[in-house]
C-alpha positions as CSV (number, residue, x, y, z in Angstrom):
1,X,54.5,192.5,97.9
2,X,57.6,194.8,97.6
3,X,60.5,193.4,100.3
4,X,62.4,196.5,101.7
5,X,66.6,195.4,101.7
6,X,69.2,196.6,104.2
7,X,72.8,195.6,105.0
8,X,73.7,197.1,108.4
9,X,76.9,195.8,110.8
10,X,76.1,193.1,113.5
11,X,77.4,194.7,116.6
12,X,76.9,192.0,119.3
13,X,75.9,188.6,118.1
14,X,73.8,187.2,120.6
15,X,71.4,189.9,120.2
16,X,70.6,188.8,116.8
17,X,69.7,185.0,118.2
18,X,66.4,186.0,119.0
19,X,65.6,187.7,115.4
20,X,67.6,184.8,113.2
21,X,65.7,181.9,115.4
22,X,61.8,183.1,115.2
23,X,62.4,183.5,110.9
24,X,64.6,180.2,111.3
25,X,61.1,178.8,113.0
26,X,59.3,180.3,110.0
27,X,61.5,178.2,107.5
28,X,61.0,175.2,105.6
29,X,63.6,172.5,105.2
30,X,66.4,175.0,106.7
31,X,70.0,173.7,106.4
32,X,71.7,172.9,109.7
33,X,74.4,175.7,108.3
34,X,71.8,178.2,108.4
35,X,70.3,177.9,111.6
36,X,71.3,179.9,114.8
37,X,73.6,176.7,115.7
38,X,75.7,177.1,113.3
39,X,75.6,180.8,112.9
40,X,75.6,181.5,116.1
41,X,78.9,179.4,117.2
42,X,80.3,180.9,113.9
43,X,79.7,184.6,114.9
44,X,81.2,184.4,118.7
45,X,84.1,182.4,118.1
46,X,84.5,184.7,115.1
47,X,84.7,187.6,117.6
48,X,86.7,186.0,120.2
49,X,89.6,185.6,117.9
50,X,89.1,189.1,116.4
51,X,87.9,188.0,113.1
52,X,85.7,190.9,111.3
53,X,82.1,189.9,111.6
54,X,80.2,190.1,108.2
55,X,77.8,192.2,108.0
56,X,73.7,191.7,108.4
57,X,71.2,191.2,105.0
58,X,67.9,191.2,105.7
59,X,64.5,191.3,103.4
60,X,61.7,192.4,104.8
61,X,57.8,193.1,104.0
62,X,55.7,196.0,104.7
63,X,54.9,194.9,108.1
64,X,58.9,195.0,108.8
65,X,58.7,191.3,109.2
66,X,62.0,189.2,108.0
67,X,61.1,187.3,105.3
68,X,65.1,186.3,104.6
69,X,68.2,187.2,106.3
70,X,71.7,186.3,105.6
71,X,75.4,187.7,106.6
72,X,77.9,189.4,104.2
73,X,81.3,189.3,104.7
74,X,83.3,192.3,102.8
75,X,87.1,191.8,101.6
76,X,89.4,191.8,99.1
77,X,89.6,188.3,97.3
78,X,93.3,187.2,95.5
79,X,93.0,187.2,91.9
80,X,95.5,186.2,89.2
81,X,96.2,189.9,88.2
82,X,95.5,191.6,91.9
83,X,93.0,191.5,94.6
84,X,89.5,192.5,93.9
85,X,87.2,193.7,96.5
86,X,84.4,191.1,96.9
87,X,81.6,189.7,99.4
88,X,81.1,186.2,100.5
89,X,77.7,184.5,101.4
90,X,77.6,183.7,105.0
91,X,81.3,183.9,105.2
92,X,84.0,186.6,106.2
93,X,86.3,186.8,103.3
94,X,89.0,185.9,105.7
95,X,90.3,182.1,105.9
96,X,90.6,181.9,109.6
97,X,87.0,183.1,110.1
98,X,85.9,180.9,107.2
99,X,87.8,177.7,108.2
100,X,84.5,175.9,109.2
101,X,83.9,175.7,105.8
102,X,80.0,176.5,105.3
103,X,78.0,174.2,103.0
104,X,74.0,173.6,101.6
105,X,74.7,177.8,101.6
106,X,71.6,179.7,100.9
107,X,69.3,182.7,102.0
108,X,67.5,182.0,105.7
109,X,64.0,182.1,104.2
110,X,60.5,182.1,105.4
111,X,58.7,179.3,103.8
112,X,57.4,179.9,100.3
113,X,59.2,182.9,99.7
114,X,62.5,181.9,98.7
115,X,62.6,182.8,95.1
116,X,60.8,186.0,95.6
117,X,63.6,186.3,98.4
118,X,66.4,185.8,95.8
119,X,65.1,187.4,93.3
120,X,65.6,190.3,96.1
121,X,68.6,189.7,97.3
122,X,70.0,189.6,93.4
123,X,68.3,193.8,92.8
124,X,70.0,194.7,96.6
125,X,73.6,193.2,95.5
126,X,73.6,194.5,91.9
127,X,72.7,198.2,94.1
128,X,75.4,197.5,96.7
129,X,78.9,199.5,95.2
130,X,82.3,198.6,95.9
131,X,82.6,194.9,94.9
132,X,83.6,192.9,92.3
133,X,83.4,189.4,92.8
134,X,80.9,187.7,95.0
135,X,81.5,184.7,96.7
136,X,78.6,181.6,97.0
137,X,80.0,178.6,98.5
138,X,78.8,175.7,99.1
139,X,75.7,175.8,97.6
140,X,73.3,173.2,96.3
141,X,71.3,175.0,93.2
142,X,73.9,175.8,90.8
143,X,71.3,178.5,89.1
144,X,69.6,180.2,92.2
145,X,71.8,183.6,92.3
146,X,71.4,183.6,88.5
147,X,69.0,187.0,88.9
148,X,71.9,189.0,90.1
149,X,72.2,191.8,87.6
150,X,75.2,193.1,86.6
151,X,77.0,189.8,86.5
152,X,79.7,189.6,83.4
153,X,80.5,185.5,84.3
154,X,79.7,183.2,86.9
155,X,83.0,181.2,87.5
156,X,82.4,177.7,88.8
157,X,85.4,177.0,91.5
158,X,84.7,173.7,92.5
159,X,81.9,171.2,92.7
160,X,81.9,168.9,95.3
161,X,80.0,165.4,95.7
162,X,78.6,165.2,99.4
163,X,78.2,161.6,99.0
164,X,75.5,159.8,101.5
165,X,74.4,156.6,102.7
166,X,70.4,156.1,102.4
167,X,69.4,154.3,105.8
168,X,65.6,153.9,104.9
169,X,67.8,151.3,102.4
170,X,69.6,149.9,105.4
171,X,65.9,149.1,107.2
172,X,65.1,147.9,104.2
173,X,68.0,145.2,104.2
174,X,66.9,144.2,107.2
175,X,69.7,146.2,108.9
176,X,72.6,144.7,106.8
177,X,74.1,148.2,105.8
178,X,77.0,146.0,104.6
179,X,74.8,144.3,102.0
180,X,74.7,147.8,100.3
181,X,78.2,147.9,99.9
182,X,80.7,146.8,97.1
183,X,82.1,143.2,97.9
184,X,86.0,145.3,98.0
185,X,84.2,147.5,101.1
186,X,82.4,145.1,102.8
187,X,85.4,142.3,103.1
188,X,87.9,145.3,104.1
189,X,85.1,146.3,107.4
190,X,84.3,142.5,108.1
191,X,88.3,142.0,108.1
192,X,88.7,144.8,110.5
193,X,86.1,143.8,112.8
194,X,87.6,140.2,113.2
195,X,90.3,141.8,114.6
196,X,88.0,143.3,117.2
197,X,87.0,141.4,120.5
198,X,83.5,142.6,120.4
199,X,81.5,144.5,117.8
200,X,81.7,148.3,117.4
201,X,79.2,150.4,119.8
202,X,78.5,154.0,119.5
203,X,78.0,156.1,122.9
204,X,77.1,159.6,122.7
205,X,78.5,162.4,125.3
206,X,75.9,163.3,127.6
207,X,77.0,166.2,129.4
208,X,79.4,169.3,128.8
209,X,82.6,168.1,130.2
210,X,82.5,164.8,128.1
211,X,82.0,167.1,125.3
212,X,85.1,168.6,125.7
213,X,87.4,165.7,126.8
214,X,86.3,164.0,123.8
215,X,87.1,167.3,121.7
216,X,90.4,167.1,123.4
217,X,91.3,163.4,122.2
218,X,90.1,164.4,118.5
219,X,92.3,167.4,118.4
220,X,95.3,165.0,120.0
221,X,94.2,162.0,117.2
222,X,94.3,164.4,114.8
223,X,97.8,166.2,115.1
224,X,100.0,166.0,112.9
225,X,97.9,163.4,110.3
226,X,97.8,165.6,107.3
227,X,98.5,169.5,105.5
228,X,96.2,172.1,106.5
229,X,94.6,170.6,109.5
230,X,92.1,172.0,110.9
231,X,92.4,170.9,114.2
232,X,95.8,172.3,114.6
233,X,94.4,175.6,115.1
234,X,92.9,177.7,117.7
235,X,90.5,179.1,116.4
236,X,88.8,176.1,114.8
237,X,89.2,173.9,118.0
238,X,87.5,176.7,119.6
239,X,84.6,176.9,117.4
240,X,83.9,172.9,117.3
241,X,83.7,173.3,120.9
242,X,81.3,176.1,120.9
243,X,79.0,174.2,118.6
244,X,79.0,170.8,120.0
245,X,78.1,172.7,123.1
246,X,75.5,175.1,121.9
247,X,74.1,171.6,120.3
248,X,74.1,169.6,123.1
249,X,70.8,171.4,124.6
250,X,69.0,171.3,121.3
251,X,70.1,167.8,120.3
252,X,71.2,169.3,117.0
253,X,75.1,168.0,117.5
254,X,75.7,165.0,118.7
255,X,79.1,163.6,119.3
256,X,80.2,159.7,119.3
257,X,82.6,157.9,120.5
258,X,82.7,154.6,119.0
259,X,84.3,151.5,121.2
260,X,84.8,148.1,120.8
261,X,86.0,145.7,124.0
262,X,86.5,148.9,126.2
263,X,88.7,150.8,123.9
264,X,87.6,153.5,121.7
265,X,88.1,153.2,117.9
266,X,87.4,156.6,117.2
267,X,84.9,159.4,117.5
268,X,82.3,161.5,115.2
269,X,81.2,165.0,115.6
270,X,77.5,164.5,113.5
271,X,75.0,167.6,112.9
272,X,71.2,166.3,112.7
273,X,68.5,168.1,111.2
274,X,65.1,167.1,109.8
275,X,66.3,163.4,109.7
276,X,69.7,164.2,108.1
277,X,73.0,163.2,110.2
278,X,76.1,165.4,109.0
279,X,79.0,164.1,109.9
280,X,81.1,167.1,110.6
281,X,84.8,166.0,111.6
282,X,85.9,162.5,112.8
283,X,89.3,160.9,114.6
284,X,90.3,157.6,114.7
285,X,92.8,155.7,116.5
286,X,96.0,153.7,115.0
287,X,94.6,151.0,113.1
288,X,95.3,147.5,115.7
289,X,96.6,145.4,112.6
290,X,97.7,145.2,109.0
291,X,93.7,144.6,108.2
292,X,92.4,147.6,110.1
293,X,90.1,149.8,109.2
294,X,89.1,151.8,112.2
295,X,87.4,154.1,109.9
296,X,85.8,152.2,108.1
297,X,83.9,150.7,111.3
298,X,83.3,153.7,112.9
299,X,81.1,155.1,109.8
300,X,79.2,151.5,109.4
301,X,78.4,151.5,113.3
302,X,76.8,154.9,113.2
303,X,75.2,154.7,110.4
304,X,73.7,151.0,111.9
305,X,73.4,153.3,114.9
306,X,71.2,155.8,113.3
307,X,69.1,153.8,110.9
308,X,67.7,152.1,113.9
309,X,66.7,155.3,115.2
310,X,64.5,156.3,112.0
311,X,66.9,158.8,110.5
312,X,67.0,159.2,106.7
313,X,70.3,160.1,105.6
314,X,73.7,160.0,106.6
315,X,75.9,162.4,105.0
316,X,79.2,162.6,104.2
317,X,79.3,166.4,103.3
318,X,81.3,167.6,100.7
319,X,84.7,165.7,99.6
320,X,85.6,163.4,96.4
321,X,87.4,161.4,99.5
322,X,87.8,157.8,98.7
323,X,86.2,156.2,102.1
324,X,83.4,158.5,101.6
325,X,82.5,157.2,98.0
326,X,83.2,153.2,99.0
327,X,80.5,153.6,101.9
328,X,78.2,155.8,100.3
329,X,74.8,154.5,98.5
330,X,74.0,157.9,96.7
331,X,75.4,161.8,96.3
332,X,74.5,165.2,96.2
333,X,76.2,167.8,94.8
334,X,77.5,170.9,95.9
335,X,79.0,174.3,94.3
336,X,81.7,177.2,94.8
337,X,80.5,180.1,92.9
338,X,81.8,183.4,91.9
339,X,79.6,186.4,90.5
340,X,81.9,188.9,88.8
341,X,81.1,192.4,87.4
342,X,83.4,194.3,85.2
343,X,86.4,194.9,87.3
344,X,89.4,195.4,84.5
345,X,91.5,193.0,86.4
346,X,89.2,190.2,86.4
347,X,88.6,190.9,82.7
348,X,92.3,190.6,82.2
349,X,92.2,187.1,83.7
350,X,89.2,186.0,81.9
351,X,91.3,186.9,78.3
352,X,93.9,184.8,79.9
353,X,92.0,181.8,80.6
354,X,90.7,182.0,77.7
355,X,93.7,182.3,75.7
356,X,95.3,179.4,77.6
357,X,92.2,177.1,76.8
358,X,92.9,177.5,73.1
């Protein structure tokens, strides 16, 4: 069945909830990052602050049904020899817009049509004029844009380990996620917690206003802890507040604040879907002592937290970070793509990396 492309602009956001959740219903194993969530926190705190929206993909069949929708942002990427117009996947092109950092990137799909969908999407890029380089970040399937014709190279930017803990393992042990963990790990978190007067417990906000006090104490936790912080912008603080909210009546964001003896320890901003928990951001308090780890704790309460409550999985998301790796039991992987055509200043920069390989 032939699948009939468009790319059109999204003039107001929240009319395209209704369209993006009944194919999102249709889909199979969707990524939180493409569900209306996600997307739609994305879009409206993209337009509040101004930010071009990307524009709207859409496949459909004969019967004008969507059988895969996605957004296109349009821009001009920075290149070694001059900016190149370009598109991104589900991102703007511009880095305030994409400062949520999208990952497990794909096509929205209806189920058992997704490489028919790409396989689409490749013959309606490699027909859309006026780019260059196309952006895919954050994808898991290094080869599924591969039927894009056109393409002179596909430059790997990064790949990313979004390392997880297996809590099916942690049921298994009885409960003792510790027992999973190198002996180095597991004596640093039973160190910290002697310095604790009573074990770590997770509560989750329950209402709106908690929500955004408890937003308000990550964003203050956060200041001023390392370059590029996210939290120290507007923009960003806005949009975490516009999805915790929007997943707070879905029970697809949940956020934690873990405490121990009264006093918080820190707090997690998690995604859930189909038995995966995400977590998104975190913030932790000044560590009590010299053997402190209020990290550390926080991770292996809510991980306890959730393995009693049946969940699979609780991701790290993307990051080589070294706290990630010592309480992780397994890892995905994830990829920042480029698809270039012939555009004479990216071939210039491909001579040049070559010539400085040799």
């Amino acid at each position: 069945m032939s699948l009939a492309a468009s790319l059109t602009p999204i003039d107001d956001p929240a009319a395209l909830e209704p369209r993006w959740r009944a194919l999102e219903a249709r889909a199979r194993g969707t990524s939180f990052f493409l569900g209306w969530t996600w997307m739609g926190s994305w879009l409206a705190a993209c337009r509040a602050a101004s930010i071009p929206l990307p524009a709207l993909f859409a496949l459909r069949d004969e019967g004008g049904r969507d059988v895969a929708l996605a957004l296109i942002g349009r821009g001009r990427a920075r290149r070694s020899f001059g900016a190149v117009p370009a598109l991104w996947l589900n991102e703007t092109g511009v880095a305030e817009g994409d400062r949520p950092y999208v990952e497990y990137n794909d096509l929205l799909c209806a189920a058992g049509r997704e490489a028919e969908a790409r396989r689409a999407f490749g013959a309606a890029m490699a027909a859309e004029k006026g780019w260059s380089a196309l952006h895919l970040s954050g994808v898991e399937d290094e080869a599924a844009f591969d039927a894009v014709p056109g393409i002179r190279r596909k430059r790997v930017e990064d790949r990313s380990p979004a390392y997880f803990a297996d809590l099916a393992a942690v049921r298994a042990a009885g409960g003792d996620y510790l027992s999973l963990l190198s002996s180095n790990t597991r004596g640093q978190i039973r160190r910290s917690l002697k310095e604790e007067a009573a074990p770590p417990v997770p509560e989750q906000a329950g209402d709106g206003e908690t929500v955004v006090l408890w937003l308000d104490e990550m964003a203050r936790l956060n200041a001023g802890r390392h370059a590029d912080n996210a939290w120290e912008a507007a923009f960003f603080r806005g949009f975490a507040r516009r999805i915790a909210l929007a997943g707070l009546e879905d029970g697809s964001v949940e956020l934690l604040r873990i405490g121990a003896g009264g006093e918080a320890l820190g707090y997690l901003l998690n995604f859930l879907r189909g038995g995966r928990v995400m977590n998104y951001q975190s913030a932790f308090t000044a560590p009590r002592g010299p053997k402190s780890k209020p990290g550390l704790m926080c991770h292996a309460a809510a991980i306890v937290h959730h393995a009693e409550r049946g969940q699979a999985l609780y991701s790290f998301l993307a990051g080589g970070d070294r706290y990630k790796q010592s309480l992780a039991t397994g890892a995905e992987q994830l990829h920042w793509l480029v698809l270039e055509r012939f555009d004479p200043r990216l071939e210039l920069e491909a001579l040049a990396r070559r010539l400085l390989k040799k």
